[in-house]
N, C-alpha and C positions, 0 to 999 in steps of 0.2 A: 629162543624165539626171535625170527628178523622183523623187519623195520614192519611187510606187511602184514605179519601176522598181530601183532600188535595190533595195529590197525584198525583189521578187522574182528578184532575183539573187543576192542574201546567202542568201535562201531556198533555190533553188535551188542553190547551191556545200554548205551545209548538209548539205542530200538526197544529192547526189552522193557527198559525204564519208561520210555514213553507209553508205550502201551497197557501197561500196569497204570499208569496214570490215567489214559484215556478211559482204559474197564472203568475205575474210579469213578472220573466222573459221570459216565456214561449212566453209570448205578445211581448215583445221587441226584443226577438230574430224574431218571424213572421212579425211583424210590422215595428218592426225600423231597424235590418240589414238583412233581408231575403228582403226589398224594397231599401234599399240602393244597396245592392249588384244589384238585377233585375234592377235599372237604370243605373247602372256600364256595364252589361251586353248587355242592348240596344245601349248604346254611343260605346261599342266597335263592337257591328255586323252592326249601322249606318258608322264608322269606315274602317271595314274591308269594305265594298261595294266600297268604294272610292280607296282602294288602289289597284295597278297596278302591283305590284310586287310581283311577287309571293312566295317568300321567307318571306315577311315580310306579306304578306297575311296568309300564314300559320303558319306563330309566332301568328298572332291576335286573328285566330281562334281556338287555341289550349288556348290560354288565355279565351277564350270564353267557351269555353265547361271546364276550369276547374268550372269554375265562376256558370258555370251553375249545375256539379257535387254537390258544397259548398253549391247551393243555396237549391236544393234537402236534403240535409244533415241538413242543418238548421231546412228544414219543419221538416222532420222527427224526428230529436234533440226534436221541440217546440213541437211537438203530444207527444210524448213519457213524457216529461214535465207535459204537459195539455191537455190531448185531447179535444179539440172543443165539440164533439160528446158527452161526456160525461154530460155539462152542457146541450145541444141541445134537444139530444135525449134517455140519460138517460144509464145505467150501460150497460148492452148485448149488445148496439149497440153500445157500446164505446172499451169494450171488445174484441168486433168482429173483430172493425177497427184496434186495436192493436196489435191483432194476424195475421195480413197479415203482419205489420214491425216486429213482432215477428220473424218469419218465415223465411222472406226475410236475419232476419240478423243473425240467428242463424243455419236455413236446418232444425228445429225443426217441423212439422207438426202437426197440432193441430185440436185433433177432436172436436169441442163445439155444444152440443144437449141445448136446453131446453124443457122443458115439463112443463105445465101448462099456466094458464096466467098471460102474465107478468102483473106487477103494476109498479107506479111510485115510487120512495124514494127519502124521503127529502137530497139537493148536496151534505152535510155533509157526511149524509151515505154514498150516491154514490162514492164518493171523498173515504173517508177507504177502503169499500170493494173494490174497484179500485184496491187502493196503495196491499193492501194485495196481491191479485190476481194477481199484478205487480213485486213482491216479489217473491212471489211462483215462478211463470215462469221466473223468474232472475237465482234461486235458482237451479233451475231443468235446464238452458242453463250452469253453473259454475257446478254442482257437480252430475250429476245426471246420466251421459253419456245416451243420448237417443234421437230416433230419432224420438219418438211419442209422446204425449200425450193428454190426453182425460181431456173434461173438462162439467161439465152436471150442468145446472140450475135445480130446480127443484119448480118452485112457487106454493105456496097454501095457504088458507088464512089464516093460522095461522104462516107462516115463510116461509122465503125464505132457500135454502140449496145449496151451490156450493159443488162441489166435485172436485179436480184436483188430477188425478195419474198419474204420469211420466214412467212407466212401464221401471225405468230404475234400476241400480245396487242396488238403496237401500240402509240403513244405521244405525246402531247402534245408538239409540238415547241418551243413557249415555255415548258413546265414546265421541259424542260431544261439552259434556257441556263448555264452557266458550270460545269455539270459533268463530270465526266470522260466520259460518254458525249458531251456535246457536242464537248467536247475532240477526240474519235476521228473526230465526222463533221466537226468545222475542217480534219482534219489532211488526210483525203481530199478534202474540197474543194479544198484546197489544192494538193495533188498533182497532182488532175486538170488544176487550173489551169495551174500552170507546164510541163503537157506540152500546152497548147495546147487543152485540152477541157473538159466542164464535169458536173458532178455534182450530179443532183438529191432529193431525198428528201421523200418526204413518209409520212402514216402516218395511218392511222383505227384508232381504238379498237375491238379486238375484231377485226380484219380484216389487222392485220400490218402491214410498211412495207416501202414499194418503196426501191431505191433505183436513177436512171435512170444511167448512167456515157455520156455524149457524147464522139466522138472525132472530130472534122473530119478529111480527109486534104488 
């Protein structure tokens, strides 16, 4: 085994390991204090019904709806983590569900087409092309200034093909180099890489940046 295969294998057990972490938490955030809180939340609206006074009735229920606010935030915190959907029902429909808290939290509107039919992919892939895809739109809500973006599936039997263009300011790809936005597009490169496919970017000033996601089957 040479120097890069190494490498990409260290790299790759890394990834894994993270994400196994991330399932984790994602779990215990929905499971262990997203239900803790929701029985916290019922004791205090069985609570409020008892009380008589209305001063302290309206302390309880302001405590009530922050409780309920946190608990909202949680789910959406553990999607944004692990979406459900993703293991359930596969990459697009996880996608899909993501771009509605995308949206909600950034004013970003996102137009997503596919064309072809879709197929299934083994979670590993799904889980990369995910996180990339996650990336991008991270990438494009920090540096991108824009209030659209278009994002097109394109399945056929020989590869899959995402395309994401931000239609926003756009950027100098060697101005870049060695900082944390480059940092974000190494790391998807990367990703794409060790699941077999490859990730291209490019960008014109005033015109936005593509970014092309390749998936061999």
């Amino acid at each position: 085994m040479d120097v890069i295969q190494k490498k990409q294998k260290i790299n790759s057990y890394i990834i894994d390991s993270q994400e196994e972490e991330i399932k984790r938490i994602a779990l215990e955030l929905h499971e262990g204090v997203g239900q803790n809180l929701y029985s916290i939340l019922t004791g205090l609206q069985f609570v409020e019904s008892g009380i008589t006074e209305q001063n302290m009735k309206s302390y309880v229920r302001e405590m009530s709806q922050l409780i309920e606010k946190t608990i909202q935030e949680i789910r959406l915190l553990s999607v944004e983590l692990h979406p459900p959907t993703l293991s359930t029902f596969g990459l697009f429909p996880a996608i899909k569900s993501y771009l509605k808290l995308y949206t909600s939290t950034f004013g970003i509107l996102v137009d997503l087409e596919s064309t072809g039919e879709e197929f299934s992919l083994p979670e590993r892939t799904n889980i990369a092309v995910f996180r990339v895809c996650q990336e991008a739109l991270t990438n494009i809500a920090k540096y991108a200034d824009t209030s659209k973006v278009k994002i097109s599936f394109l399945w056929t039997e020989k590869e899959l093909k995402i395309t994401i263009h931000d239609f926003g300011k756009g950027f100098q790809l060697e101005e870049h180099e060695g900082s944390h936005h480059s940092s974000g597009l190494a790391i998807m490169t990367e990703r794409m890489h060790l699941a077999g496919g490859k990730c291209a970017i490019s960008s014109t000033i005033g015109e936005g940046t593509s970014i092309e996601l390749s998936l061999p089957l």
